[in-house]
KOLKEBA-910604 format. One record per residue: residue number from 1; residue in three letters; z, x, y of N, C-alpha, C in turn. Coordinates in steps of 0.02 Angstrom, whole numbers, m for minus. Each point is the difference from the previous one (the first is absolute). Layout:
BEGIN
(lose NUM, "ALA", (Z, X, Y), (Z, X, Y), (Z, X, Y))
...
END
This chain:
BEGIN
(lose 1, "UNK", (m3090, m1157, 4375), (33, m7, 64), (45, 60, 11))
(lose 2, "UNK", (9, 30, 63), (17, 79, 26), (86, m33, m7))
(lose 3, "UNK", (46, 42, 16), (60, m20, 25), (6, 15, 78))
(lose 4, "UNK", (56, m12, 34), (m20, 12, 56), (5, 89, 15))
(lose 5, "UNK", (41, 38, m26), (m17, 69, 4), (m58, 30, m36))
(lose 6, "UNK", (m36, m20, m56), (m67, 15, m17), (m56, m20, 66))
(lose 7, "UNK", (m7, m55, 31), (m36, m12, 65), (7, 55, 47))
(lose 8, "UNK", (66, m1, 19), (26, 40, 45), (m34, 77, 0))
(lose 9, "UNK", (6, 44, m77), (m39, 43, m16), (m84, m13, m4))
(lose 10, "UNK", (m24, m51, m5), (m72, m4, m2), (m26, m13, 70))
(lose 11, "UNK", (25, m31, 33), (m9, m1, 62), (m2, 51, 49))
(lose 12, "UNK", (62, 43, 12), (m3, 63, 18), (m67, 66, m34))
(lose 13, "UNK", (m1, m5, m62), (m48, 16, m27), (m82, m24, 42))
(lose 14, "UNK", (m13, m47, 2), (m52, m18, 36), (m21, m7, 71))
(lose 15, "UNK", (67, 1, 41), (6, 35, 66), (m24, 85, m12))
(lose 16, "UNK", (38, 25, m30), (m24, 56, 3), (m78, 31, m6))
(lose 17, "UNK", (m15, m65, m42), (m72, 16, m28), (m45, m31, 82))
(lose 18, "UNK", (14, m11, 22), (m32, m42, 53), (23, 57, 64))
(lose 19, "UNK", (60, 37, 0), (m14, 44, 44), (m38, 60, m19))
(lose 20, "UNK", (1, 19, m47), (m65, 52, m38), (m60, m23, 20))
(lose 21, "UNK", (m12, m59, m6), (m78, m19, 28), (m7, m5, 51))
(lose 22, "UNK", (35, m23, 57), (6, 11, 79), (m22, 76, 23))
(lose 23, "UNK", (31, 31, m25), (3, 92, 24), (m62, 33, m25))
(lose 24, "UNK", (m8, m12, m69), (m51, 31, m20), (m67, m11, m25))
(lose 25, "UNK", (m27, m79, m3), (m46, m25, m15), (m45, m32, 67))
(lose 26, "UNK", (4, 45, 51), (m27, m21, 44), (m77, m4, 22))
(lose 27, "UNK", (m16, m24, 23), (m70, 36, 7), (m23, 38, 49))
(lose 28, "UNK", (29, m42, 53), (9, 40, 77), (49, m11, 28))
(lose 29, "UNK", (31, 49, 66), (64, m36, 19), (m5, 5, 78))
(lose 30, "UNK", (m4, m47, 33), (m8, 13, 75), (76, 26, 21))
(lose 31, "UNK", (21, m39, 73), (44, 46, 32), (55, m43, m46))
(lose 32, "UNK", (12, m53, m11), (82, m36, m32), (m5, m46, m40))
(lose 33, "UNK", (m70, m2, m28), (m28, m36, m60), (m29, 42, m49))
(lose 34, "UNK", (m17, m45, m69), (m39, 35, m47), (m33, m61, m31))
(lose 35, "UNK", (m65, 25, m33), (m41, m54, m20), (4, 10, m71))
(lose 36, "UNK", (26, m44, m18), (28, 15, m88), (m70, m64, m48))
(lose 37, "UNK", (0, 25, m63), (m36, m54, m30), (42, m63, m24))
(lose 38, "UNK", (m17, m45, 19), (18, m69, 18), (8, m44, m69))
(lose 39, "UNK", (m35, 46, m69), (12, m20, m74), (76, 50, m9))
(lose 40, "UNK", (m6, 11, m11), (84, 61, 2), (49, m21, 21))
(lose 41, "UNK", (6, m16, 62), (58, m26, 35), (18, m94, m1))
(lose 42, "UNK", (m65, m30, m23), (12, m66, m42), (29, 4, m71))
(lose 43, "UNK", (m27, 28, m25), (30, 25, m71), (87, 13, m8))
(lose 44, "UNK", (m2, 47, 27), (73, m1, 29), (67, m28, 4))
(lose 45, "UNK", (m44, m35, 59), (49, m61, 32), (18, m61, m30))
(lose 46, "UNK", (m75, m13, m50), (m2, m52, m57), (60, 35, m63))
(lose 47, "UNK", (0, 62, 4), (61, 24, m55), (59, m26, 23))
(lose 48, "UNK", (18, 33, 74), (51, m24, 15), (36, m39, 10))
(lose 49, "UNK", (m56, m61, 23), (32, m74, 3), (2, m38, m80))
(lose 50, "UNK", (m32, 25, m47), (19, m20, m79), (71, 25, m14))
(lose 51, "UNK", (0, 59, 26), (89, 39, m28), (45, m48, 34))
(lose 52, "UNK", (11, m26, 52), (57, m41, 27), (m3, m69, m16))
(lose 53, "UNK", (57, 9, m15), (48, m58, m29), (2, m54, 9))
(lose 54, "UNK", (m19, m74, m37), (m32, m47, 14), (37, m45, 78))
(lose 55, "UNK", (75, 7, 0), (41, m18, 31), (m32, 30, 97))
(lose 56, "UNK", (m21, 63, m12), (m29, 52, 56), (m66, m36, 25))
(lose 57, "UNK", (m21, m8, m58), (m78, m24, 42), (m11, m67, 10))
(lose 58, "UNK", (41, m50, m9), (19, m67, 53), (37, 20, 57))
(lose 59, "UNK", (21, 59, 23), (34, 8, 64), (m41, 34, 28))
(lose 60, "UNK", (m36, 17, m24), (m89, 41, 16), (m14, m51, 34))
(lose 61, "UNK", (m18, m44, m31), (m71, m60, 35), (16, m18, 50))
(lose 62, "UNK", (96, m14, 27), (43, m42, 36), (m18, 53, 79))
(lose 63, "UNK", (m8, m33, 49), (m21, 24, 57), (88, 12, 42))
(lose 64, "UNK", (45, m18, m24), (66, 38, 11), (20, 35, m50))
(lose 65, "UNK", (28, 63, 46), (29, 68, m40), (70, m14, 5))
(lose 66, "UNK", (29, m51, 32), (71, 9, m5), (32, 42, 11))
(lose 67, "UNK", (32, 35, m64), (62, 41, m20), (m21, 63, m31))
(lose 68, "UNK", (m85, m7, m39), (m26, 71, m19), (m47, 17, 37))
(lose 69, "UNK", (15, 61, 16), (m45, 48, 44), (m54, 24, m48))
(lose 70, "UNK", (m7, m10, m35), (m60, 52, m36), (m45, m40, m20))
(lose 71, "UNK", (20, m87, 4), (m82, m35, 26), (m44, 15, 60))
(lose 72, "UNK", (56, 8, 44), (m36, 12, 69), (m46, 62, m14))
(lose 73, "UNK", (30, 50, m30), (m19, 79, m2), (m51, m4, m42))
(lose 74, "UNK", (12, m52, m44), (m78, m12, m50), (m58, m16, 35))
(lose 75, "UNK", (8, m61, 43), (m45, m15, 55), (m38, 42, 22))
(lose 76, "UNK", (50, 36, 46), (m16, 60, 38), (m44, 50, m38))
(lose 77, "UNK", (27, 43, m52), (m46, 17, m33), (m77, m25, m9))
(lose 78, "UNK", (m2, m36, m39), (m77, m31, m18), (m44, 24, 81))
(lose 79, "UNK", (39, m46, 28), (m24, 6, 84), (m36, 62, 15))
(lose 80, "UNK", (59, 40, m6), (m30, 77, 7), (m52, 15, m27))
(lose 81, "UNK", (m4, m16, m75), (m37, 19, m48), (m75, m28, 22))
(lose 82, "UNK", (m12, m70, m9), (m46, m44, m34), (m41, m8, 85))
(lose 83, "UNK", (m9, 44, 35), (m36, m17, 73), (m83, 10, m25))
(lose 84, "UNK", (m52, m45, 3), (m62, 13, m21), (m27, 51, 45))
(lose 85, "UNK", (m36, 38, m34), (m50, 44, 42), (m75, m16, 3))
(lose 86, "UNK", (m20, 14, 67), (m57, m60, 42), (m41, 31, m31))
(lose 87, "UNK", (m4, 57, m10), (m71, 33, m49), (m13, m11, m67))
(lose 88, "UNK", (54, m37, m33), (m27, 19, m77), (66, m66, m14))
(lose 89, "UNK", (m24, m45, m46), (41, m33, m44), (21, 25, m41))
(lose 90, "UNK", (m8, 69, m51), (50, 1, m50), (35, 61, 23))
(lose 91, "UNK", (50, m5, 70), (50, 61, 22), (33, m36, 45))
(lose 92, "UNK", (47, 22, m2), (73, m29, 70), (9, 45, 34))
(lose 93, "UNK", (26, m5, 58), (11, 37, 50), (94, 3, 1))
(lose 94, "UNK", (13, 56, m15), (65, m4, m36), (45, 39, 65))
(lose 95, "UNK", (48, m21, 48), (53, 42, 54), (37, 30, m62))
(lose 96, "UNK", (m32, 57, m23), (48, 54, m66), (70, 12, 34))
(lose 97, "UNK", (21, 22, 58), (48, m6, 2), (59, m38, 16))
(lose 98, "UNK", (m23, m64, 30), (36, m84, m26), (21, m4, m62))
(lose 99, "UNK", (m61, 0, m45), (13, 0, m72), (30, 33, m33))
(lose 100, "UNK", (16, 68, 18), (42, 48, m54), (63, m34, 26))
(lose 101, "UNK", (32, 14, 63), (57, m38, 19), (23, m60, m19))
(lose 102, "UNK", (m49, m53, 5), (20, m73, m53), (m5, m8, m72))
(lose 103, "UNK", (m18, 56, m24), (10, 9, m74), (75, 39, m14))
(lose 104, "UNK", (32, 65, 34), (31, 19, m7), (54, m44, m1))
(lose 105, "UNK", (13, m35, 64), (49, m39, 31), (4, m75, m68))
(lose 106, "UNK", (m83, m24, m9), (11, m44, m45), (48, m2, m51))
(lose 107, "UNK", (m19, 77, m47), (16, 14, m56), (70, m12, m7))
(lose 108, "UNK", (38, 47, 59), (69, m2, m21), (45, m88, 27))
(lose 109, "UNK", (m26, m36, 14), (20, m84, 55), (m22, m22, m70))
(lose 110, "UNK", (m47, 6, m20), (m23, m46, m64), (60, m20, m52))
(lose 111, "UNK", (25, 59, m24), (56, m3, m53), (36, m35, 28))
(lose 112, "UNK", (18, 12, 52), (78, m45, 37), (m16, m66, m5))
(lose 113, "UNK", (m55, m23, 6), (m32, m63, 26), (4, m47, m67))
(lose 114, "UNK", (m38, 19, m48), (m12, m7, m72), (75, m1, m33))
(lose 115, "UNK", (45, 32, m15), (69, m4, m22), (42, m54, 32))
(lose 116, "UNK", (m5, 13, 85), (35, m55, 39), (m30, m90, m21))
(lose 117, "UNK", (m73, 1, m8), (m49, m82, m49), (49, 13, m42))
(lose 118, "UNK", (m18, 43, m58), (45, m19, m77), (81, m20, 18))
(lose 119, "UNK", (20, 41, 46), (77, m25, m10), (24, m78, 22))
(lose 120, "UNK", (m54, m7, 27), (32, m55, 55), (m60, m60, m60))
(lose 121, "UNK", (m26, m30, m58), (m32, m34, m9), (57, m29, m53))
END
């Protein structure tokens, strides 16, 4: 089991790794999308939601965000991310630059979010 600043670092860690694959693992990129492979960016996301904190991912499932913003921004994300593309099942149709922005913005809301759960349990 992580502590909550070991998460905190693995998490960010795997954002990062997920904006590396946005930018540069593309295959094609029209005008404000990119068609990314659709094993990669599951992979991922399956990292990421293992790194957070068991307390995090029951406020995951909960369809109110309340008081933390970086469920919503999690939402949002995926959103961005996970749009199917009509040509091919194994690629998403990814708004790359939605996504870099809700990762950036995630990253740093996350910690606040995560410390503010632990303090208050």
């Amino acid at each position: 089991m992580l502590t909550v600043d070991e998460s905190i670092i693995e998490l960010r860690k795997y954002l990062k790794k997920l904006s590396n694959v946005i930018e540069n693992n593309a295959s094609f990129t029209f005008f404000k999308v990119k068609v990314v492979d659709k094993n990669r960016i599951d992979d991922i996301l399956c990292c990421i939601e293992a790194t957070f904190p068991d307390e995090y991912k029951k406020l995951l499932k909960q369809k109110q965000t309340g008081k933390y913003k970086s469920i919503s921004l999690y939402h949002s994300l995926r959103a961005s991310i996970q749009r199917k593309f009509i040509f091919s099942s194994e690629a998403y149709l990814i708004r790359y630059k939605d996504a870099q922005s809700f990762i950036a913005e995630f990253s740093v809301i996350l910690e606040q979010d995560i410390k503010f759960l632990y303090n208050n349990l």
